[in-house]
Structures are given as C-alpha cells and as structure tokens.
C-alpha positions in Angstrom: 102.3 98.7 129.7 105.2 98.0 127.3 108.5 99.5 127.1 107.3 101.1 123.6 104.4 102.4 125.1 105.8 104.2 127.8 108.2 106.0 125.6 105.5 106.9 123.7 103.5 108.1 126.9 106.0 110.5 127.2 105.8 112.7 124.0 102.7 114.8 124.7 102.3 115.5 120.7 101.4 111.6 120.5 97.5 111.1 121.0 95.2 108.4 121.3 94.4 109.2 118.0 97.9 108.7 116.9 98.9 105.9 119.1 95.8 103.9 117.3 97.7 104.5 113.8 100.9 103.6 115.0 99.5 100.4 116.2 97.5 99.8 112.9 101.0 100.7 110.9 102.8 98.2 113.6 99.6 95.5 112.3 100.0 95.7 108.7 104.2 95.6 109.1 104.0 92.2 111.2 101.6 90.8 108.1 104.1 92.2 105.3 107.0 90.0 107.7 104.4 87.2 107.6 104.1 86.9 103.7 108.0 87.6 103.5 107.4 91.2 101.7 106.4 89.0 98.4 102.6 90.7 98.5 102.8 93.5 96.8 99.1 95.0 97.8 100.4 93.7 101.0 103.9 96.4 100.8 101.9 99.4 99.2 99.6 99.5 102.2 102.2 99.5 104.2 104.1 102.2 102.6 101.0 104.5 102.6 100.1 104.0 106.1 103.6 104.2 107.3 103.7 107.8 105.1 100.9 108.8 106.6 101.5 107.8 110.1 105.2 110.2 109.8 103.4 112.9 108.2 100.5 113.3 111.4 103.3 112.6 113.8 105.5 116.0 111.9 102.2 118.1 112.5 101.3 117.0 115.5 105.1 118.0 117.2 105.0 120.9 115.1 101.5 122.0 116.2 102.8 121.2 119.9 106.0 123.3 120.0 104.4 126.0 118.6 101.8 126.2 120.8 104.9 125.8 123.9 106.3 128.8 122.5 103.1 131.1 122.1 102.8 129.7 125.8 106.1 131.4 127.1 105.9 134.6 124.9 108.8 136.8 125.8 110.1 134.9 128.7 112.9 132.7 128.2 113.2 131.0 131.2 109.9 129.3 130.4 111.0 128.1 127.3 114.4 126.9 128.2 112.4 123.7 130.3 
C-alpha cells in the first residue's frame, strides 16, 4: 500500500466508491501530462472529472460529520474526540 493510500485509508468519509474516482481522476491527469496539456478534449475531461471527484468528496465529509454529531447528541465529551 502506498503512502497516498494510507492517508487516504484514514479519512473514513473516503469510500471504495470514491477511492475508484480518485484513481480514475489520478488516470486521466497522468495522460493530460503525457500529451503536454495541448489536448483539449484531453483537459475538459479532466476538469469535469476533477469537479466532480471534489464535489462527492464535500458530501461525503459532510454527510460523515453530520452523522458524528447526531451520534453524540447532547454530550460533548463524545464529540470533542
């Protein structure tokens, strides 16, 4: 296992789900660096998946701390770990 995807083993709000777009983003970035950003199809899908990949990754911590804090209700103690 790599350095990148340990750190990324230890968010819980990544899932497999996740960690599989991050990995097809991480794909079409090392092809844009292969035709020297000249293709511009090449750029666009880039851009969208890299969009798209930040946008699931906002929900998906926001959907988990949420769901931390409905855990712990009233106690503070809980939600200070």
């Amino acid at each position: 296992m790599s350095r990148t995807q340990r750190r990324l083993a230890q968010k819980p709000w990544i899932t497999s789900d996740l960690y599989k777009l991050i990995k097809t983003k991480n794909k079409l970035y090392r092809a844009l660096i292969r035709c020297k950003f000249d293709d511009k199809q090449e750029y666009k899908r880039y851009r969208k998946m890299r969009n798209k990949v930040n946008h699931q990754l906002e929900i998906s911590k926001r959907k988990y701390y949420q769901s931390q804090f409905l855990e712990c209700g009233n106690d503070s103690e809980k939600c200070g770990n």
